[in-house]
Backbone as JSON, one array per atom type, in Angstrom:
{
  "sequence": "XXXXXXXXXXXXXXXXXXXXXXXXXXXXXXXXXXXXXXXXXXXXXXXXXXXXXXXXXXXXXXXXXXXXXXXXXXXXXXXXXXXXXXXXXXXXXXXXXXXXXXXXXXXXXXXXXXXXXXXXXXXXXXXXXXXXXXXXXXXXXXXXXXXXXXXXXXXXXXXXXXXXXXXXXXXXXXXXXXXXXXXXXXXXXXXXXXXXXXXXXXXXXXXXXXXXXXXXXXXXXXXXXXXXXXXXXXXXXXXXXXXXXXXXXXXXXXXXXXXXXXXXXX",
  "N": [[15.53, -1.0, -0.66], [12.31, -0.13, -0.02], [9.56, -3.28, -0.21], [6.44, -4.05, -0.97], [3.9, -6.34, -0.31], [1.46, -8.75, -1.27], [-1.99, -10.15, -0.65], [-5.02, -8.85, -2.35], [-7.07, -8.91, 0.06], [-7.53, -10.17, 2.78], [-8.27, -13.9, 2.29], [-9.05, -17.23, 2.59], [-7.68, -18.99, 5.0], [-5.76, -20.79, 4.12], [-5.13, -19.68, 1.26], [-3.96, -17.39, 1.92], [-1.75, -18.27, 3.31], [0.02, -19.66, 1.78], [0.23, -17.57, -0.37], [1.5, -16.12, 0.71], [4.02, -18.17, 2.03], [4.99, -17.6, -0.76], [6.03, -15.32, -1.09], [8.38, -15.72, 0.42], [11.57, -15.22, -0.53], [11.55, -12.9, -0.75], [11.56, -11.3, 1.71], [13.73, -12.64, 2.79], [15.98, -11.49, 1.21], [18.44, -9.55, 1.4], [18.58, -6.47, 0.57], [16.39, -5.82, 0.97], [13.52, -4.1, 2.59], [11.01, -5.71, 3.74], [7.15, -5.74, 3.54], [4.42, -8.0, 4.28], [1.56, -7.34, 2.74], [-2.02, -7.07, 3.46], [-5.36, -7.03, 3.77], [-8.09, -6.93, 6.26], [-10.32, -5.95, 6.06], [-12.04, -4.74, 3.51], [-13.16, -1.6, 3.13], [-14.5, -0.03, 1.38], [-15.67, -1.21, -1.22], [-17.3, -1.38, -4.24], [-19.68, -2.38, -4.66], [-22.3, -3.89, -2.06], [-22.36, -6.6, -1.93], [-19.76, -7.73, -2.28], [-16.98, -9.28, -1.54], [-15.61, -8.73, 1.56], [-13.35, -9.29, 3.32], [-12.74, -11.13, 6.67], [-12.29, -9.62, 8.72], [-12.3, -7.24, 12.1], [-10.98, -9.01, 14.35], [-11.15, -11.81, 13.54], [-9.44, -11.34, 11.28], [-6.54, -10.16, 12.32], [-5.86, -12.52, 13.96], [-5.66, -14.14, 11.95], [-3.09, -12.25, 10.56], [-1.35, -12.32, 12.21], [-0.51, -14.83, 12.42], [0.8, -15.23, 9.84], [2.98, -13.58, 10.78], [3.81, -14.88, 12.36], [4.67, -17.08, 11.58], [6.22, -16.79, 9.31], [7.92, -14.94, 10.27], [7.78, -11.77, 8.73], [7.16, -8.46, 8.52], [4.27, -6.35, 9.03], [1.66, -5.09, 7.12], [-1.48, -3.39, 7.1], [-4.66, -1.84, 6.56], [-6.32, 0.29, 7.88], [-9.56, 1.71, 9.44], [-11.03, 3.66, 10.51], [-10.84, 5.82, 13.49], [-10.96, 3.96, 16.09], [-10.08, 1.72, 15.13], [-6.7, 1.7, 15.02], [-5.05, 1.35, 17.43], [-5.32, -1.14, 18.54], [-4.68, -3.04, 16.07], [-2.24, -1.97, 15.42], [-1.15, -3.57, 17.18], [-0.2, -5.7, 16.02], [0.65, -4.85, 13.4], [3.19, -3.68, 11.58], [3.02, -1.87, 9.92], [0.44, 1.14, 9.53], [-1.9, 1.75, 7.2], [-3.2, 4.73, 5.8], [-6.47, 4.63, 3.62], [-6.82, 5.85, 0.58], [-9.06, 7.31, 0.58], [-9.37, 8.22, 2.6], [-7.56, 9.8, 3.36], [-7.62, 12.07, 4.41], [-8.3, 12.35, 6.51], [-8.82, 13.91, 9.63], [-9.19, 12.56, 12.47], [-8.92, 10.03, 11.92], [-6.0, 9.84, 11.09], [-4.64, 11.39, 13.36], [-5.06, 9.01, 15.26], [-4.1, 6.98, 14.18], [-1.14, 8.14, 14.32], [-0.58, 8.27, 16.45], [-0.26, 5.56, 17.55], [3.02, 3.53, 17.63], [3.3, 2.58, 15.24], [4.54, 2.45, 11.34], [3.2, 4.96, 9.8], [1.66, 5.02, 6.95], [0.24, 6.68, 4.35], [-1.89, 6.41, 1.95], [-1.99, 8.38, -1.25], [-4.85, 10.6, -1.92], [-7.24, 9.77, -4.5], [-8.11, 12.28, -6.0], [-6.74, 14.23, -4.92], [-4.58, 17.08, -5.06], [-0.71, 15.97, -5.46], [0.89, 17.51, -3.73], [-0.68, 18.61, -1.55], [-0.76, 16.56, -0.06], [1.73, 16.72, 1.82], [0.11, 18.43, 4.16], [-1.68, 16.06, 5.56], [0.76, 14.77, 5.81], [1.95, 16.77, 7.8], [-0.16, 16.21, 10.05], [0.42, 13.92, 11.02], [3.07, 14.62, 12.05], [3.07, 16.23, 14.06], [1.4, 15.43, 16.0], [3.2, 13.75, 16.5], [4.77, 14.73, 17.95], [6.08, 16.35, 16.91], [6.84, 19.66, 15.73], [8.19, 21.45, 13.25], [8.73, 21.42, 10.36], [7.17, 19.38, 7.66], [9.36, 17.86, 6.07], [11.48, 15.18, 3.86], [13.26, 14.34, 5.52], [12.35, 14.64, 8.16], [10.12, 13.01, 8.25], [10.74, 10.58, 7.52], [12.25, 10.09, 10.08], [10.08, 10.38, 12.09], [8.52, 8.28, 10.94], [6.23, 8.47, 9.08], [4.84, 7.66, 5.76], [4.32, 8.41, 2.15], [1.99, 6.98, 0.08], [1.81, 6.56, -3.45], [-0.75, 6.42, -5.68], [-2.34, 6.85, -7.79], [-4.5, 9.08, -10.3], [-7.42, 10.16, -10.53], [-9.22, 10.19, -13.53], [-11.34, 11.28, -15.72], [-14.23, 9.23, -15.73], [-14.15, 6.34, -14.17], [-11.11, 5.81, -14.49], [-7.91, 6.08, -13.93], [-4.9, 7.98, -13.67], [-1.02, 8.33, -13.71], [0.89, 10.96, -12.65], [4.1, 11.33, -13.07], [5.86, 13.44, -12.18], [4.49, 14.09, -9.66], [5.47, 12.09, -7.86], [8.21, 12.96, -7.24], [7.25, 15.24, -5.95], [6.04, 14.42, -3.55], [7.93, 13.67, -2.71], [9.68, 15.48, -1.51], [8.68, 15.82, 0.86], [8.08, 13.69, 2.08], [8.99, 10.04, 2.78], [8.6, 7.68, -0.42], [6.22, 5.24, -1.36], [5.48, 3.68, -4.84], [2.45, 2.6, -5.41], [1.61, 0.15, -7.57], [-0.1, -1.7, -8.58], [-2.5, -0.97, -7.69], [-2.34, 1.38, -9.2], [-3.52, 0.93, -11.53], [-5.82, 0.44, -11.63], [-9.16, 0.54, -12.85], [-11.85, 2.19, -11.33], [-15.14, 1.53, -10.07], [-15.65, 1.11, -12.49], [-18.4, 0.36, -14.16], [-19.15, -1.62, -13.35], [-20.27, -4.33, -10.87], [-18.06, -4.36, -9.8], [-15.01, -3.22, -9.36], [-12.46, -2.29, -12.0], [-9.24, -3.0, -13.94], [-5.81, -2.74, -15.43], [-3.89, -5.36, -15.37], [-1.69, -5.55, -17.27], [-0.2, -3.25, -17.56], [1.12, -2.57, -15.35], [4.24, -3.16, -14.99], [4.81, -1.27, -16.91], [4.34, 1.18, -15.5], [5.96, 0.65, -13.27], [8.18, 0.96, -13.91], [8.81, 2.9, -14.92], [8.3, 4.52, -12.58], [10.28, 3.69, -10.86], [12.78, 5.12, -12.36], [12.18, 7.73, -11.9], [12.84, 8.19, -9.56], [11.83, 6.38, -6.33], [10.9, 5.62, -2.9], [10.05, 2.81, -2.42], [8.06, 0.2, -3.24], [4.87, -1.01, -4.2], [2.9, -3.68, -4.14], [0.27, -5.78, -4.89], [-0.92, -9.04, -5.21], [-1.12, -12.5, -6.34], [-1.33, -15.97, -6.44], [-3.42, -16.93, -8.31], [-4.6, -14.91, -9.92], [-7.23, -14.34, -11.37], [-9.1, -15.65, -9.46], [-9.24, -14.31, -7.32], [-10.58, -12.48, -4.59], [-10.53, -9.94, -4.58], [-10.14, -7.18, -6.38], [-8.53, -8.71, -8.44], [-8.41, -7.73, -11.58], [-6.18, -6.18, -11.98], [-4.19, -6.94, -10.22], [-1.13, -8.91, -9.67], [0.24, -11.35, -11.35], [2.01, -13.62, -9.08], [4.11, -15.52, -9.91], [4.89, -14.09, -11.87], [6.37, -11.74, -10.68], [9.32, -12.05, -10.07], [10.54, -11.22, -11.54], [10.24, -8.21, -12.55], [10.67, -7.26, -10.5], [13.71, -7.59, -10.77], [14.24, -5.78, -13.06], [13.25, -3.38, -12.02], [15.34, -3.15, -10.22], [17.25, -3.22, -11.73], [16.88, -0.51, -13.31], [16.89, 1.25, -11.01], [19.79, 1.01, -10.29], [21.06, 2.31, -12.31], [19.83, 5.13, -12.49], [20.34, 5.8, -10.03]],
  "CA": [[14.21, -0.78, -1.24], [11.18, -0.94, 0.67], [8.77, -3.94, -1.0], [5.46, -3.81, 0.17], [3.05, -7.46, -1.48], [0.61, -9.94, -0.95], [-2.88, -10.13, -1.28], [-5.51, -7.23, -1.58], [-7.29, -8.84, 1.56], [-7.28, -11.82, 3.6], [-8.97, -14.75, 1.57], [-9.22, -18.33, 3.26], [-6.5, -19.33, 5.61], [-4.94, -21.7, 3.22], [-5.21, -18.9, 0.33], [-3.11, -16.76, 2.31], [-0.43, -18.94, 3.52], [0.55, -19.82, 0.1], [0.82, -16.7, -0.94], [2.48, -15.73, 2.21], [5.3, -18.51, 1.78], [5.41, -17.71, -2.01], [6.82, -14.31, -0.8], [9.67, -15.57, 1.39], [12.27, -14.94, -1.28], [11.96, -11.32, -0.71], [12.11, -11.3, 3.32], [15.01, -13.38, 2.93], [16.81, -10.63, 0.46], [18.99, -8.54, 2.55], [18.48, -5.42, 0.17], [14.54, -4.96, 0.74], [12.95, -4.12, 3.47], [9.59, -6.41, 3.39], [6.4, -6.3, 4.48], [3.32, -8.68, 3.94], [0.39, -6.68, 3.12], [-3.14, -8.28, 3.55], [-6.97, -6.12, 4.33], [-8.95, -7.77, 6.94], [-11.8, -5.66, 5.75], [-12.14, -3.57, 2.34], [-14.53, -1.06, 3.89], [-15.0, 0.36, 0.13], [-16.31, -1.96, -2.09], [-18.48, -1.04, -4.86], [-21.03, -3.68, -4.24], [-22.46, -4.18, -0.76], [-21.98, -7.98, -1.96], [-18.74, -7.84, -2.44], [-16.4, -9.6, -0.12], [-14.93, -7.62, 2.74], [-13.03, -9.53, 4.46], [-12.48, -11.89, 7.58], [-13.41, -8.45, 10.25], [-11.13, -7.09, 12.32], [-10.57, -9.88, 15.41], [-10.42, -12.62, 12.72], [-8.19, -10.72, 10.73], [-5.63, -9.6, 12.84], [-5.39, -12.87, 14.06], [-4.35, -14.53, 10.61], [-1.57, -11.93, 9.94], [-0.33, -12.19, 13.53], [-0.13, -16.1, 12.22], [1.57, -15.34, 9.0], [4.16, -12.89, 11.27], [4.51, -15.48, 13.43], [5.27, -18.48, 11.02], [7.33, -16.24, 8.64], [8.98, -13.51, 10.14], [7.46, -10.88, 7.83], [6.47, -7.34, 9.19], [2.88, -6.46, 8.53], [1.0, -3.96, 6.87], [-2.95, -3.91, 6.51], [-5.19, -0.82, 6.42], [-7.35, 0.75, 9.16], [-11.11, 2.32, 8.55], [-11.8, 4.51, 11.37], [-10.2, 6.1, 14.62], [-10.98, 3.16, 16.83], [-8.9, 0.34, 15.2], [-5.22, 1.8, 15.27], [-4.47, 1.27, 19.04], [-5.53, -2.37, 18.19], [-4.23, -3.4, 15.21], [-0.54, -1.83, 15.54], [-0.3, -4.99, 18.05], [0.23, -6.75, 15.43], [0.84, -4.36, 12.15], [4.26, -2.28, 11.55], [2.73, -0.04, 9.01], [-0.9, 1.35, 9.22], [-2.22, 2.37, 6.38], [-4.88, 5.04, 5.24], [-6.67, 4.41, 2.67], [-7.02, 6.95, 0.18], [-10.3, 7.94, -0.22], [-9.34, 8.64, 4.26], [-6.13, 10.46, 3.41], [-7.41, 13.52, 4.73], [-9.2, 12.1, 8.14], [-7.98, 14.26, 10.9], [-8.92, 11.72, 13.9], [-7.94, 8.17, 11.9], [-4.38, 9.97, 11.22], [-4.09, 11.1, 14.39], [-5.05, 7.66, 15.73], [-2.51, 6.28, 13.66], [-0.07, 8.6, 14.54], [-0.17, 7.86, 18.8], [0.63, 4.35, 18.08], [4.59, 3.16, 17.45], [3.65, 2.13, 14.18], [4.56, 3.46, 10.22], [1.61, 5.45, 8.92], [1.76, 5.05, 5.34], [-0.59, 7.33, 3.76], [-2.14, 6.75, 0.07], [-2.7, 9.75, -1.83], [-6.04, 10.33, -2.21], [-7.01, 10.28, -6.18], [-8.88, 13.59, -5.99], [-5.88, 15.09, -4.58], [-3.14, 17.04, -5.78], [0.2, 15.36, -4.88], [1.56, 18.47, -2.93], [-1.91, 18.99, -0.67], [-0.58, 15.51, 1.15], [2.03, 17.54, 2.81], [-0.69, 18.75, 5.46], [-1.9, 14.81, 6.0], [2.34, 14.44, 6.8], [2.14, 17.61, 9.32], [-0.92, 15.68, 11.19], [1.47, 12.98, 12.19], [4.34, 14.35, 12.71], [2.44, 17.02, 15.27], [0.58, 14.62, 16.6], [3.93, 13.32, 17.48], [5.57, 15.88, 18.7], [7.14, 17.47, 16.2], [6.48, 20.87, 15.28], [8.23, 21.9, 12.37], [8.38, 21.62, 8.65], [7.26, 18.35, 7.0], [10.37, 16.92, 4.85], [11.84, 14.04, 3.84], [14.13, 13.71, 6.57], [11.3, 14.76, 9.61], [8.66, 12.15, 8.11], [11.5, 9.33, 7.66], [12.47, 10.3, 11.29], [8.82, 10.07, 12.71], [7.85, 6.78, 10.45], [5.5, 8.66, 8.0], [5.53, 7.23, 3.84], [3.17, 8.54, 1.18], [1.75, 6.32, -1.26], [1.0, 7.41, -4.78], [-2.02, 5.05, -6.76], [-2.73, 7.0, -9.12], [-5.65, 10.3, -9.84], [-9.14, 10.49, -11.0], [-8.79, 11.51, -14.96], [-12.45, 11.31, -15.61], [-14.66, 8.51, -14.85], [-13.72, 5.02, -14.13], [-9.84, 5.89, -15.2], [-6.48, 6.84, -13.24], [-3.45, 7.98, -14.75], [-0.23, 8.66, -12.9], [1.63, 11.98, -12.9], [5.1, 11.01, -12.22], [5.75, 14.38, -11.42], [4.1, 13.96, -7.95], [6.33, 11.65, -7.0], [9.53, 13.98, -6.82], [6.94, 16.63, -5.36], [5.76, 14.13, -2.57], [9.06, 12.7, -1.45], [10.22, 16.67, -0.71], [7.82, 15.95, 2.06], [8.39, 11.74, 3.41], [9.44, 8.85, 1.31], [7.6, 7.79, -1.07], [5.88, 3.8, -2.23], [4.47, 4.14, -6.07], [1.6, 1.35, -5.6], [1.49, 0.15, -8.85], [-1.39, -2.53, -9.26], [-3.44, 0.11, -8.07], [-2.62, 2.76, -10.3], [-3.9, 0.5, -12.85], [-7.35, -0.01, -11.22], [-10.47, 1.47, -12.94], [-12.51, 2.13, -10.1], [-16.14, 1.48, -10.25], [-16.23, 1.3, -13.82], [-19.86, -0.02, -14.95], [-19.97, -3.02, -12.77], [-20.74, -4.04, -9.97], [-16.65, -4.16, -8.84], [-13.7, -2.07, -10.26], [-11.67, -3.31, -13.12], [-7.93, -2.72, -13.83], [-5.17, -3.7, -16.48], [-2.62, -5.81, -14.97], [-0.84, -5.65, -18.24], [0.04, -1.98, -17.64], [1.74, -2.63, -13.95], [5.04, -3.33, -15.89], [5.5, -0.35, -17.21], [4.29, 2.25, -14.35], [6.56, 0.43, -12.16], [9.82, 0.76, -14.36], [8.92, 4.27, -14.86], [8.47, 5.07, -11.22], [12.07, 3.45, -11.07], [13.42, 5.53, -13.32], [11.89, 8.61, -11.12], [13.04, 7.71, -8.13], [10.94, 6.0, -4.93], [11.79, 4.41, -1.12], [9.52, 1.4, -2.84], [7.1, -0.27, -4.59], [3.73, -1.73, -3.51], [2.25, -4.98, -5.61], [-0.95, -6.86, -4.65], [-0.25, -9.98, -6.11], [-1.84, -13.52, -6.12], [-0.77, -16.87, -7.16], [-4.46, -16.78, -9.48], [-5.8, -13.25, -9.63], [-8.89, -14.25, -11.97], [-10.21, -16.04, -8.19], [-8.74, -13.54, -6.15], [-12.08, -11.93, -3.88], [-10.77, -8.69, -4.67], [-8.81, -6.61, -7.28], [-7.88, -9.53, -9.08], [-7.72, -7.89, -12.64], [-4.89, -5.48, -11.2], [-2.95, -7.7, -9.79], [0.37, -9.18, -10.51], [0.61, -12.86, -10.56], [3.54, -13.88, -8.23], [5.15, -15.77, -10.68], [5.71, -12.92, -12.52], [6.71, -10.53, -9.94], [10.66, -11.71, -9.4], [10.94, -11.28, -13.11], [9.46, -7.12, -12.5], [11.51, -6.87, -9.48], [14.87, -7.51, -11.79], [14.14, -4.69, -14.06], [13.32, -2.69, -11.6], [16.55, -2.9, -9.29], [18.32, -2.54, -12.84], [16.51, 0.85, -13.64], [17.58, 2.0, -9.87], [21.65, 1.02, -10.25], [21.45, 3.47, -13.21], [19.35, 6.24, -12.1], [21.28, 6.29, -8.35]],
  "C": [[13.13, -1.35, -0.32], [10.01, -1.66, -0.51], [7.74, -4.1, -0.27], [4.67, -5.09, -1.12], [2.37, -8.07, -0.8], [-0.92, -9.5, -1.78], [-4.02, -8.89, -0.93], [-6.54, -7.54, -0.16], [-7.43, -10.72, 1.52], [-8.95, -13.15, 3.25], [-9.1, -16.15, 3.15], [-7.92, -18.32, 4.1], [-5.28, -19.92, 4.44], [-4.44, -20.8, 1.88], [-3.67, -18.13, 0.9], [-1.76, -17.12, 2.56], [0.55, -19.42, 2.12], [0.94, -18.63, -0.15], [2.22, -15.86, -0.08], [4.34, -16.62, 1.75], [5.88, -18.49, 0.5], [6.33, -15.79, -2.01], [7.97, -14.11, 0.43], [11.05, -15.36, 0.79], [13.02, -13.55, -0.95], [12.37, -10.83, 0.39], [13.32, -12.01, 3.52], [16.27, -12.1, 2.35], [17.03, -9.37, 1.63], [18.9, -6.83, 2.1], [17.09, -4.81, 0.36], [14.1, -5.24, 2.17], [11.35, -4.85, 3.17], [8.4, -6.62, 4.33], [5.27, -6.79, 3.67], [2.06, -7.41, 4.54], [-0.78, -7.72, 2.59], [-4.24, -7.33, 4.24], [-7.22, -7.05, 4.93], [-10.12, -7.39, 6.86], [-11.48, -4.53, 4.75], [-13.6, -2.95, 2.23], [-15.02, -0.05, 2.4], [-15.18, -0.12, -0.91], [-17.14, -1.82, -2.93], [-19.42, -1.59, -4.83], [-21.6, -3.96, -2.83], [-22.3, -5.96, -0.94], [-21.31, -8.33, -1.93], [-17.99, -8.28, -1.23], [-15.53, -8.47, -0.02], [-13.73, -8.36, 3.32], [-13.17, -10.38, 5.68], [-12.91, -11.22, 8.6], [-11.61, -8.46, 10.79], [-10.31, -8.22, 13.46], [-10.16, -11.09, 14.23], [-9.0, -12.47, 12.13], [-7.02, -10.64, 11.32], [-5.3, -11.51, 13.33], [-4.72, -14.15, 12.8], [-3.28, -13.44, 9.94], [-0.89, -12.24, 11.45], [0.43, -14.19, 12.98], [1.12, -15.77, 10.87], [2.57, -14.4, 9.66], [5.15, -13.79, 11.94], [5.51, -16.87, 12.71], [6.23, -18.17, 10.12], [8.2, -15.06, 8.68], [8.67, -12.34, 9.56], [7.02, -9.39, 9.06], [5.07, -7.08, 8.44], [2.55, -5.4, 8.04], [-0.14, -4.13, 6.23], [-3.19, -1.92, 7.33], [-5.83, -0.72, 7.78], [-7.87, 1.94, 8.85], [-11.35, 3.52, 9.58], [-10.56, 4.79, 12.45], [-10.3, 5.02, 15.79], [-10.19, 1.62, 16.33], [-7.61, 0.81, 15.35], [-4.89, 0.88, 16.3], [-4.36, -0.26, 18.58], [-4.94, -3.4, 17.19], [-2.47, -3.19, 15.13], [-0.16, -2.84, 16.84], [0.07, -5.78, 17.36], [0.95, -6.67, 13.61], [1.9, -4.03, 12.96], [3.56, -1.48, 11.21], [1.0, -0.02, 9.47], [-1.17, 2.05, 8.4], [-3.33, 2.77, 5.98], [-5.07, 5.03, 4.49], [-7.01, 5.66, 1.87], [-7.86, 7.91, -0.05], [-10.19, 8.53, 1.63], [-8.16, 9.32, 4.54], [-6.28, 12.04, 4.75], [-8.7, 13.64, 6.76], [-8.43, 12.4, 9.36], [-8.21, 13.07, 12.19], [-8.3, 10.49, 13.5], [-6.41, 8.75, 11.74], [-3.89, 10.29, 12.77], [-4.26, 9.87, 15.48], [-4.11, 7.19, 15.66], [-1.45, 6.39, 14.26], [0.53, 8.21, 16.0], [0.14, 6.43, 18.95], [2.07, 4.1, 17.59], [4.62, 2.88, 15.97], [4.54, 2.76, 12.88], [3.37, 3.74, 9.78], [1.79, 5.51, 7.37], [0.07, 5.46, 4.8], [-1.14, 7.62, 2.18], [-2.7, 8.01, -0.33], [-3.97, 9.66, -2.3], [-5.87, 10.55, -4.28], [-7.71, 11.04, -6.77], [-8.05, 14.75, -5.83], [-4.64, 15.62, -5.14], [-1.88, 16.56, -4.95], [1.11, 16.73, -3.75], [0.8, 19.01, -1.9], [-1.45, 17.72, 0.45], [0.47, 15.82, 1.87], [1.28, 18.01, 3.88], [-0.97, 16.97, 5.85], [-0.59, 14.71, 6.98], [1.6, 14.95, 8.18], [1.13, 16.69, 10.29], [0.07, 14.64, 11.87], [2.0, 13.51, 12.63], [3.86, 15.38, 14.13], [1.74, 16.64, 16.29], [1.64, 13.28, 17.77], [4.79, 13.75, 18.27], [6.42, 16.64, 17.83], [6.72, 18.76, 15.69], [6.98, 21.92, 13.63], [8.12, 21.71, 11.01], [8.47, 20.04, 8.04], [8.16, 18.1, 5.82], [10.58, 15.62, 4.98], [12.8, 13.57, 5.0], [13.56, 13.39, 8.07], [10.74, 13.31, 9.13], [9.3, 11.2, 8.02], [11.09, 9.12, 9.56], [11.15, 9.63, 12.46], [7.66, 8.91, 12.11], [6.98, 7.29, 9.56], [5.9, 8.4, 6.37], [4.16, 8.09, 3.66], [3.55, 7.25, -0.16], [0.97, 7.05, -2.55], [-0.18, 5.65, -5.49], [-2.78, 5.93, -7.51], [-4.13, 8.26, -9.2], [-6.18, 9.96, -10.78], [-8.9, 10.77, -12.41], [-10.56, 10.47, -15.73], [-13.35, 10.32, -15.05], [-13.99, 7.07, -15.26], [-12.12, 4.76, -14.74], [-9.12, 6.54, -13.98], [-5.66, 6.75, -13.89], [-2.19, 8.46, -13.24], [0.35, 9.37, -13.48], [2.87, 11.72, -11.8], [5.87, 12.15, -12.04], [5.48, 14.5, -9.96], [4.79, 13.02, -7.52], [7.55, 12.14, -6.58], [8.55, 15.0, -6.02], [6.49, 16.02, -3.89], [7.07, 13.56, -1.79], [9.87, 14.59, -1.29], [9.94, 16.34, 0.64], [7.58, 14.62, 3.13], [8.58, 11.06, 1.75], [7.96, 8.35, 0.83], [7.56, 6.42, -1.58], [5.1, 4.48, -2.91], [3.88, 1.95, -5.72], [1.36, 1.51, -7.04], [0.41, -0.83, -9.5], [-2.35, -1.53, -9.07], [-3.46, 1.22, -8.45], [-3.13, 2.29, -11.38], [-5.46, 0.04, -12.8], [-7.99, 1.03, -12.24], [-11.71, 1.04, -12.38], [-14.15, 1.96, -10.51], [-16.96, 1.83, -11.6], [-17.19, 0.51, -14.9], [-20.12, -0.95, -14.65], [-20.17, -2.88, -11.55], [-19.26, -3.76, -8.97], [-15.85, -3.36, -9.6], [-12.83, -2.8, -10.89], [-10.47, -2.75, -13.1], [-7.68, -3.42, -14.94], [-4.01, -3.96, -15.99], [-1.16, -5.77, -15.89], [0.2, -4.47, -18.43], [1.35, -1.41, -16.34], [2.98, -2.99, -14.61], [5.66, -2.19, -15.98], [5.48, 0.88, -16.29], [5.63, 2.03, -13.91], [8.32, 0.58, -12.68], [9.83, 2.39, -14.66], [9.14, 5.1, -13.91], [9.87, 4.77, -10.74], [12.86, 3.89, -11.48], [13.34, 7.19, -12.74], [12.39, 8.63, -9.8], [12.31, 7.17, -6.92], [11.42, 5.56, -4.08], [11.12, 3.36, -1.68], [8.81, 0.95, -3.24], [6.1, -1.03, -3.2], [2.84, -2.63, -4.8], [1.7, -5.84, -4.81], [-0.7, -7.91, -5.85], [-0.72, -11.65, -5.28], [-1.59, -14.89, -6.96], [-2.41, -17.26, -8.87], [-4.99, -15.43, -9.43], [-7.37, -13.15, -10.41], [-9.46, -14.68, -10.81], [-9.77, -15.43, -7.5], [-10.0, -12.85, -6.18], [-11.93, -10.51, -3.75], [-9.71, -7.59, -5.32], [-8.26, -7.41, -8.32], [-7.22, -8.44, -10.73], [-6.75, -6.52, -12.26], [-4.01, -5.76, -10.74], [-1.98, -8.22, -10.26], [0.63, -10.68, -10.31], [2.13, -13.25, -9.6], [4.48, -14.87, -8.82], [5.86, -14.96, -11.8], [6.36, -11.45, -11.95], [8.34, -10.6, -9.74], [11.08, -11.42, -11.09], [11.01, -9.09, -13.17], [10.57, -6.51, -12.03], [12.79, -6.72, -10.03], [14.74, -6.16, -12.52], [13.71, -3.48, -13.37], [14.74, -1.91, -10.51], [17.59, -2.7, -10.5], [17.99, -1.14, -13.32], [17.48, 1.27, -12.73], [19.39, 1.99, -10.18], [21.65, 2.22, -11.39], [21.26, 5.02, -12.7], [20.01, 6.91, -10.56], [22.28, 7.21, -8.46]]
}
């Protein structure tokens, strides 16, 4: 199982490291592939007040610290066509963000470095339209023919599902699109943020952490390559996403009930 966690971006030094060594449990477990995810800038913020972020030179160099002190592989986002090259010095995965799913130059950015492109579904989009996003990588890496699950393994491409638009300030998940997106590359169901409601009447986006529970045993029950959980030892002071998040003392409790769905459903 790929496990994808941490925090939704890079807080204080000290913030991070904590959470960092409160997820060595899972890098230790020989069944999950693990990587520490962490933003060095959340370039969509509903607030221009809202924290962003550390930037990208800061940034990069506190995950290169938490790679270096715990072994972890990395995965943080990238905003534009000019960070890839840069950032996969120190990321595995690069990931677009969803509302950039469909950005022909940042994917093919992505795509020319060594990294994994992990691609969130946008939540405008139907889950079978992110098939063309795939083809940009894998053409971009030389491959020419038909985006499946076995090409987009092959050439490092995931899709992430978080969830679609169902009117304002609401996402619901159609677990349907997750059997229709892993035809086409494996597939992480992010599950704190399918529970976000996005820019709904404040100045930041709200969520119900209470709800991450059950997505995530459902998406288990559907099949996925892995799960994605922003997750914070306090999420009421977490600088971004908090009420979405998953406290990390309740995440090996999640994780159980989820690797018991899978033994059945396999």
């Amino acid at each position: 199982m790929i496990l994808i966690a941490g925090p939704c971006v890079l807080e204080s030094r000290d913030a991070v490291m904590r959470i960092a060594e409160s997820l060595s449990t899972y890098h230790e477990d020989c069944t999950k592939e693990f990587y520490f995810k962490a933003s060095f800038d959340k370039a969509n913020r509903t607030s221009l007040d809202s924290f962003r972020g550390p930037g990208l030179e800061e940034g990069l160099k506190m995950l290169q610290e938490v790679k270096e002190q715990f072994g972890y592989q990395i995965l943080t986002d990238v905003h534009d066509y000019t960070q890839p090259k840069s950032v996969a010095e120190v990321a595995d995965v690069l990931q677009i963000p969803a509302f950039l799913c469909r950005q022909t130059d940042l994917l093919v950015a992505a795509a020319k470095t060594s990294a994994v492109v992990n691609i969130k579904k946008g939540q405008f989009l139907a889950p079978a339209a992110m098939e063309h996003s795939v083809k940009k990588v894998l053409k971009t890496r030389g491959f020419e023919g038909d985006a499946t699950y076995e090409n987009a393994q092959k050439y490092k491409v995931w899709l992430t599902e978080r969830g679609s638009s169902f009117g304002y300030g609401n996402l619901v998940v159609d677990m349907r699109g997750l059997k229709t997106m892993r035809e086409f590359a494996p597939v992480i169901f992010d599950a704190t943020h399918s529970v976000q409601q996005p820019a709904s009447g404040g100045a930041t986006s709200g969520g119900d952490s209470e709800l991450v529970p059950y997505l995530s045993r459902a998406a288990a029950a559907v099949g996925v390559d892995g799960f994605f959980f922003e997750t914070h030892f306090d999420p009421s002071v977490a600088l971004s996403d908090g009420p979405n998040m998953i406290e990390l003392n309740k995440l090996n409790s999640l994780m159980k009930q989820i690797e018991a769905i899978q033994s059945i459903v396999e």
